[in-house]
C-alpha positions in Angstrom: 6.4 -12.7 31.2 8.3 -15.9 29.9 12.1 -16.4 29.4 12.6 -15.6 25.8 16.6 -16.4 24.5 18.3 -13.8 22.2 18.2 -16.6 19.8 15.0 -17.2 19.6 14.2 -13.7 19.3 17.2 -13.0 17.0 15.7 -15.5 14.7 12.0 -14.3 14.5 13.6 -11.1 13.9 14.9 -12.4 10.5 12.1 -14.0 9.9 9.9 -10.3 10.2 12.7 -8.9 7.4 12.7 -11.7 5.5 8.8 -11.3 5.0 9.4 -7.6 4.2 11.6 -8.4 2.0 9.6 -11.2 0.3 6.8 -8.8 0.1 9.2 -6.0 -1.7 9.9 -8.5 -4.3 6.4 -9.8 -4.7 6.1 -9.5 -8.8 9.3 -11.0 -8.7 7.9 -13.7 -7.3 4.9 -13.8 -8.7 3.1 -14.4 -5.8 -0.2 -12.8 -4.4 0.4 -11.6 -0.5 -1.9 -13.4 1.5 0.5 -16.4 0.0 3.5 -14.9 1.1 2.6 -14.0 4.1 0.8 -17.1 4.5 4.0 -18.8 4.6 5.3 -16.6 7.0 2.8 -17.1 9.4 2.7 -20.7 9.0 6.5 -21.0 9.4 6.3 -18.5 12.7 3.2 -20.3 14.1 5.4 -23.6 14.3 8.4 -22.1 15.9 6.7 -20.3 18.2 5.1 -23.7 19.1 8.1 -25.2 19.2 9.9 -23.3 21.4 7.2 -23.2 23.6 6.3 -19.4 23.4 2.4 -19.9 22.7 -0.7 -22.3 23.9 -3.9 -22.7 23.7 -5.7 -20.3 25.1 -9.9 -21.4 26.9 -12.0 -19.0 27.4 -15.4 -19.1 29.0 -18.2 -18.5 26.5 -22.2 -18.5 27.5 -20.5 -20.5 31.1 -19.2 -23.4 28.6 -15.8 -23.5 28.6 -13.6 -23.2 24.7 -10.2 -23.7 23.8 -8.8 -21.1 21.0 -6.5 -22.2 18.7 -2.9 -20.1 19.2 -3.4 -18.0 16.2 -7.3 -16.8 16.6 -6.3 -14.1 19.6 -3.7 -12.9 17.3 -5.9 -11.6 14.6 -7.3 -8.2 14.6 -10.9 -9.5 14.3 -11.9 -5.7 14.5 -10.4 -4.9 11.5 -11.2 -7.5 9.3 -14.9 -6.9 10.3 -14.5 -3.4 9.4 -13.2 -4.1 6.0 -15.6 -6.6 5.2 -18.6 -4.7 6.4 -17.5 -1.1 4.9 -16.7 -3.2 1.5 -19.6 -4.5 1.6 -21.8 -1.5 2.2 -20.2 0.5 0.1 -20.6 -1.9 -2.9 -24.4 -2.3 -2.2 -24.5 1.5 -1.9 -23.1 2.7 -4.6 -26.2 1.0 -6.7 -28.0 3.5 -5.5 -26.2 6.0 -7.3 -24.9 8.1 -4.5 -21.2 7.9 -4.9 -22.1 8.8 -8.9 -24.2 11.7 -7.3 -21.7 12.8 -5.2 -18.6 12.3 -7.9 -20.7 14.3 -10.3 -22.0 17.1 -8.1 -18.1 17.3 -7.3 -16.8 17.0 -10.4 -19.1 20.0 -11.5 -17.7 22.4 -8.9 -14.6 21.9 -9.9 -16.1 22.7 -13.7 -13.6 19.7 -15.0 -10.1 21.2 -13.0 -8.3 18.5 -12.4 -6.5 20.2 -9.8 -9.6 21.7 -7.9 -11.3 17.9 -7.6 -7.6 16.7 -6.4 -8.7 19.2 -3.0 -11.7 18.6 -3.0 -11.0 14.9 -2.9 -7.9 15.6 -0.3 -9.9 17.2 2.2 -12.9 14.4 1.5 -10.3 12.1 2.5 -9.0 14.0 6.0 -12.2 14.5 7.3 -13.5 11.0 6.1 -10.3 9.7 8.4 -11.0 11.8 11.0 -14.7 10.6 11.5 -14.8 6.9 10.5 -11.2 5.3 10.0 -8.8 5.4 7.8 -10.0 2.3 6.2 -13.7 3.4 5.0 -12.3 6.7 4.3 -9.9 4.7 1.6 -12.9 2.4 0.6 -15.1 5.5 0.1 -13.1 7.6 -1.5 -11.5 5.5 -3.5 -14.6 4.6 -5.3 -15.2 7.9 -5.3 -12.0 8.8 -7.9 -12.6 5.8 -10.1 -15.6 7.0 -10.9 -14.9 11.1 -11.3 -12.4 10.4 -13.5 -13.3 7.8 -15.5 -16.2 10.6 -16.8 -13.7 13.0 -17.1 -11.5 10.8 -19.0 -8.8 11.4 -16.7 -8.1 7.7 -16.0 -4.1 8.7 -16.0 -4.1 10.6 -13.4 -5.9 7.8 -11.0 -3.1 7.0 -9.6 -2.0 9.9 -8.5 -4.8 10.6 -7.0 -5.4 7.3 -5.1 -1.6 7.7 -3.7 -2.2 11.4 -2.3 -5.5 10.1 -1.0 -3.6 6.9 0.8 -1.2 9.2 2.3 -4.2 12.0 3.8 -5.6 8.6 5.0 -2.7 8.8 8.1 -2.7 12.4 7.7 -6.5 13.2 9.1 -5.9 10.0 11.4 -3.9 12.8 13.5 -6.9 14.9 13.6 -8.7 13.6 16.6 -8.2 11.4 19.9 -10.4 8.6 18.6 -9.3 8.7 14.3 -6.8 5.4 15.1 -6.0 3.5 17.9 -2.4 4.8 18.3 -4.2 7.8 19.6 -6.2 6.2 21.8 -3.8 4.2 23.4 -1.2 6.7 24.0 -3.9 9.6 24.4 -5.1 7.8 27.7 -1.4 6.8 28.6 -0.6 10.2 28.4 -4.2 11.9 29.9 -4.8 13.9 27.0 -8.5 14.9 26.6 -10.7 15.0 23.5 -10.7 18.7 23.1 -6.9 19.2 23.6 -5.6 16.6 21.8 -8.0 18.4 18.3 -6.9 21.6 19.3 -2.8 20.5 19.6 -3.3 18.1 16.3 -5.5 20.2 13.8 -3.2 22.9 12.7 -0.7 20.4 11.7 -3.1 18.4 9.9 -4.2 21.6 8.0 -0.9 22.3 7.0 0.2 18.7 5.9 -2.8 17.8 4.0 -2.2 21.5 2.1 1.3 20.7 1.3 0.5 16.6 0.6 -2.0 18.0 -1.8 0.3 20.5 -3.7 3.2 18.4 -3.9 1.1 15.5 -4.8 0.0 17.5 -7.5 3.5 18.8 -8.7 5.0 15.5 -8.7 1.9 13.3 -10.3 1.3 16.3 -13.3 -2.1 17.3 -11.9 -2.3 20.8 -13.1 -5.4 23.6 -13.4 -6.5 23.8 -16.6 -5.1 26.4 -19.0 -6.0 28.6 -21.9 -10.2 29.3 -22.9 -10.3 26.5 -25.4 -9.7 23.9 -22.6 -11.7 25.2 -20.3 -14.5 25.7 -22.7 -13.8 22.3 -23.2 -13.9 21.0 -19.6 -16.4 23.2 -19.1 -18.5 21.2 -21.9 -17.7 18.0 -20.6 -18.7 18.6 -17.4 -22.2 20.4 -18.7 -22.9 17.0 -20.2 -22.9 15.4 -17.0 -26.2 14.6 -15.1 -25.8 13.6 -11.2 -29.4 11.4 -12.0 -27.5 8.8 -14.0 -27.7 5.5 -12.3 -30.1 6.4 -10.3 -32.4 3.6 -11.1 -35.0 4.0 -7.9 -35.7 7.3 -6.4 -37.2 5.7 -3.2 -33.6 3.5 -3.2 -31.3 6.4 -3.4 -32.6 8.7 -0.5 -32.3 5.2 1.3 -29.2 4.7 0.4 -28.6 8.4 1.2 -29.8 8.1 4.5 -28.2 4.9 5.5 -24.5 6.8 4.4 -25.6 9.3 7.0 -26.6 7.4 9.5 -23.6 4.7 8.9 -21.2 7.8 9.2 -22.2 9.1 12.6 -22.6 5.3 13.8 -18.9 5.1 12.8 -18.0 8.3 14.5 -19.7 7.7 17.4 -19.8 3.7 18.1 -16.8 4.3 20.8 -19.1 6.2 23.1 -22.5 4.8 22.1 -23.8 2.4 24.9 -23.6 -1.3 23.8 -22.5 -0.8 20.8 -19.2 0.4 22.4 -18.7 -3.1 23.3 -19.2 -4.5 20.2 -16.9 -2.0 18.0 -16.6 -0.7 14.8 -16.7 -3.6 13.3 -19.7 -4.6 14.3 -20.8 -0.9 13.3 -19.7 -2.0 9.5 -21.3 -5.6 9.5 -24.7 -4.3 10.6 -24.9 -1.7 8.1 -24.0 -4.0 5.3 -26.6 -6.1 6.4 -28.9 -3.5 6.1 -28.3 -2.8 2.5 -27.8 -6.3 1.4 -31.7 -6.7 2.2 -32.4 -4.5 -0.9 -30.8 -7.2 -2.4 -31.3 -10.4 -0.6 -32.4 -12.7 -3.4 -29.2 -11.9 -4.9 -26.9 -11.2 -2.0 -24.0 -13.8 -3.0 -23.0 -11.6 -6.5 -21.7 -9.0 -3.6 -19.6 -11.5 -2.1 -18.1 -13.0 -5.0 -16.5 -9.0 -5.4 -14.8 -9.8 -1.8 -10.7 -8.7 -2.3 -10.5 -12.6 -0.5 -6.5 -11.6 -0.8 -6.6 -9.0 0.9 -8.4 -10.1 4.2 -6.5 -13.8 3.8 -3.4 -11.2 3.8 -4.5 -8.9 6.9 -5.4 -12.6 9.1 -1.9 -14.0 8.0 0.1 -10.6 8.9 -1.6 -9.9 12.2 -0.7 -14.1 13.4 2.9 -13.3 12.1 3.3 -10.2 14.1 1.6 -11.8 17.3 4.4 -14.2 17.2 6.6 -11.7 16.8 5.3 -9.8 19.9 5.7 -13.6 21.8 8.7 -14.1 20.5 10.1 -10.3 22.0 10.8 -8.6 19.0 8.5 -6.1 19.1 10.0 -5.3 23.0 13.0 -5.4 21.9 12.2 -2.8 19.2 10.8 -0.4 22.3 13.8 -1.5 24.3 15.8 -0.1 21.9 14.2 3.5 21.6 15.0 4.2 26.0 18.2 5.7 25.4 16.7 8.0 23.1 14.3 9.4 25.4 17.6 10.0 27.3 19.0 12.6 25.1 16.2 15.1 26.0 13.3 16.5 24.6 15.0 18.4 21.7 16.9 16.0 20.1 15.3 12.9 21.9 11.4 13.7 20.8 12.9 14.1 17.0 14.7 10.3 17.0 11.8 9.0 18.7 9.5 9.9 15.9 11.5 9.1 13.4 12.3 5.8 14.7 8.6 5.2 15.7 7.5 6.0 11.8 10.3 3.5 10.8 9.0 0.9 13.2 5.4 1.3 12.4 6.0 1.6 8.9 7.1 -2.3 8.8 5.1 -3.6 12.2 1.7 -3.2 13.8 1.7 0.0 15.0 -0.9 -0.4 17.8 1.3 -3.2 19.7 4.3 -0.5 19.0 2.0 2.4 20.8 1.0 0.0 23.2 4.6 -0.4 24.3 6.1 3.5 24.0 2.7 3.9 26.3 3.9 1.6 28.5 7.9 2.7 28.8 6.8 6.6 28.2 4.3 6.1 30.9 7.2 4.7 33.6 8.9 7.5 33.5 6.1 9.8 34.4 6.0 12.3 31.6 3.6 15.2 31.7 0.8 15.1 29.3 2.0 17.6 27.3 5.3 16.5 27.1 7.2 16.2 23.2 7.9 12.7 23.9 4.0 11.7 23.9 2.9 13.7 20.8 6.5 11.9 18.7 4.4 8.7 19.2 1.4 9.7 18.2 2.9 11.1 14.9 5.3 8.7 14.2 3.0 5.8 14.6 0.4 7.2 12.5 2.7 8.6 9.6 5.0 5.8 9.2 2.4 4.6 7.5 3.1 6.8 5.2 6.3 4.7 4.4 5.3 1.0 3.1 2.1 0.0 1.8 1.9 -2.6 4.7 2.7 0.7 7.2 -1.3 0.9 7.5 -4.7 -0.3 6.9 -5.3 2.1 4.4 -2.5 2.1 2.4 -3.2 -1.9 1.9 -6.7 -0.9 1.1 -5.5 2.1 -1.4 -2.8 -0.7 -3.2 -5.7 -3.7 -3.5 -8.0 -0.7 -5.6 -5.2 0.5 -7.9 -4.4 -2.8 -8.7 -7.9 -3.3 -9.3 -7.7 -0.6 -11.9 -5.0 -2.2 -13.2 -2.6 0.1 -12.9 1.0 -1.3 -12.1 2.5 -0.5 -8.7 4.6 -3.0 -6.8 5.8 -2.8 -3.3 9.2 -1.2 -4.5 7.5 1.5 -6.4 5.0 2.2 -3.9 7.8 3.0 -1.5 9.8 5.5 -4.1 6.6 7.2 -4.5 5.1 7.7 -1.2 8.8 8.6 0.5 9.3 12.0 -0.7 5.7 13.0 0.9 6.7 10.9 4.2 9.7 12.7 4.6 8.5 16.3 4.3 5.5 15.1 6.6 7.6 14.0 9.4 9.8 16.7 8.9 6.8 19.4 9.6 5.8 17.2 12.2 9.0 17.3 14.0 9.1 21.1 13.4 5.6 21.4 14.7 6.1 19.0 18.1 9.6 20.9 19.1 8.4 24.5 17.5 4.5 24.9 19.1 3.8 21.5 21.4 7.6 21.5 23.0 
């Protein structure tokens, strides 16, 4: 590894809270965030240049040799692809009418209770997480609310419910080895197996998605209904409903039907399918969007003019600004910083860690972050089932829970509600969603010291 100075690092260091803090005052500044962060990543691409920390990096492709720009190994590729492609399908999909379908046929059980569509959505969400990602869990979903409640006239309550669903977006991202990378990473550091880690990670994630959903509902005024007369009257609202509205081909919907199916077990399953292993999720998400885009191929370019642009110009710029900060040590110094807590003993050492590993994640990557803790955890040869491993994996995947830019999803949840027009900035994002990230961690470090310590 290169010589780094405590300068140089010190100084990319302000740099990475100067950019939170740029992105906390974004209205303010009246600036979109792929601009802001743009900046960012423009300004640490040319230090890190500067002080030597990156170069060009050739690669042998097809047995000719290429030189990458510094900043295209940076970028999560994967991710981008995924949000593209599950955009994408989605959008094309839902001209079939299925998410309408499904919204409607959902919308009836709940016989126009807004709290009883709030679960059903909630657990939607978990398992959606736990299958696919926590990306095309948001995406679908998402889509999902908009459209409920704009036919239950319940547009002010969307917000609400796209917040509780950001937040179960981490929450079932717990539930399995493969839901997010952080468990993947440490899962393998650590030797945890499929079946233990589901067995060790469910009954929290029943319990947290039970009390996200009933505090959610308490705090965001999403009551059952009460008295006959609005019943009877949510009752006749939801009578009026027929799931075959815009269903304009039946041939096209049971297509459409089909392909959801088949896209959600691809999704599920593309880690252990052969050759699509080594191409990823990604490629998973792009291929299925292909797919539907033929139904529309004469016309393909309207889908990609609906493209949130920002919003994957803002994931490129953010994942070059935190390569740099990775080159440039910060992001070792953070896990530097978190040894002497593993010192203090499982107790009160596994409780700082995830705290301190929900605070990190919630304003950095939080794969390099598992990546690391892996790394240093894995030194000091822990046993699998030690606190220590299972902090990680909570704290990296609910300190998303903090800041919008703490996850994938969250971004995702943010670019929607703005689509809606509803006002939420960075600030008020984070006064909303900390009560719920509090209470979370705190069951979680309850849970890791009370049944996995």
């Amino acid at each position: 590894m290169q010589h780094v100075s405590t300068t140089v690092t010190a100084l990319f260091a302000v740099l990475l809270v100067a950019m939170i803090l740029s992105l906390a005052l974004e209205e303010k500044i009246h600036a979109k965030k792929s601009v802001i962060v743009g900046w960012f990543a423009a300004i640490t691409l040319f230090l890190a240049a500067a002080f030597g920390l990156v170069h060009p990096e050739t690669v042998e492709i097809l047995g000719h040799p290429v030189t990458l720009p510094v900043y295209i190994p940076g970028i999560d590729w994967e991710v981008i692809a995924i949000i593209l492609g599950s955009s994408l399908f989605v959008d094309v999909t839902s001209k079939c009418g299925l998410f309408t379908w499904i919204a409607i046929k959902l919308t009836k059980a709940s016989r126009g209770d807004p709290l009883k569509l709030l679960v059903f959505y909630g657990v939607m969400t978990v398992v959606f997480s736990a299958v696919l990602n926590n990306v095309t869990a948001m995406i679908i979903v998402g889509a999902l609310s908009g459209v409920s409640l704009a036919k239950l006239r319940l547009t002010n309550k969307l917000l609400g419910f796209l917040l509780i669903e950001a937040l179960l977006t981490n929450v079932g991202g717990l539930l399995t080895l493969i839901s997010s990378v952080p468990n993947i990473i440490i899962g393998n550091a650590a030797g945890i197996t499929f079946v233990t880690f589901f067995i060790k990670a469910s009954p929290y994630v029943a319990v947290a998605t039970a009390v996200t959903i009933y505090m959610g509902a308490r705090l965001f005024g999403i009551e059952a209904l009460k008295g006959d007369t609005a019943k009877a009257e949510a009752a006749s609202l939801v009578a009026g409903f027929d799931e075959n509205d815009g269903i304009e081909s039946a041939g096209f919907f049971r297509f459409g039907t089909a392909m959801t199916g088949l896209f959600i077990i691809a999704m599920a399953s593309a880690s252990i399918t052969p050759y699509v292993k080594d191409l990823g999720m990604g490629y998973v998400a792009l291929t299925f969007a292909v797919i539907m885009l033929t139904r529309y191929k004469a016309t393909a370019d309207r889908f990609y003019q609906a493209i949130d642009w920002d919003l994957l110009a803002f994931f490129g710029c953010l994942f070059i600004v935190i390569n740099m900060m990775e080159h440039a040590l910060v992001l070792e110094l953070i896990g530097e910083g978190l040894k002497p807590i593993i010192n203090l003993g499982e107790t009160v050492g596994a409780s700082i860690l995830l705290v301190a590993s929900a605070v990190a994640s919630s304003v950095t990557d939080n794969i390099p972050l598992a990546a690391m803790l892996a790394k240093i955890l894995g030194g000091l040869g822990l046993a699998s089932d030690s606190p220590f491993w299972w902090a990680v994996i909570f704290g990296a995947n609910l300190g998303g829970n903090i800041t919008p830019i703490g996850s994938a999803s969250t971004l995702v949840a943010v670019t929607i509600i703005h689509k809606h027009k509803l006002p939420l900035s960075f600030a008020a994002f984070v006064k909303a969603s900390f009560p719920f990230a509090v209470l979370q961690l705190a069951l979680a470090a309850g849970y890791i010291l009370v049944v996995l310590g």
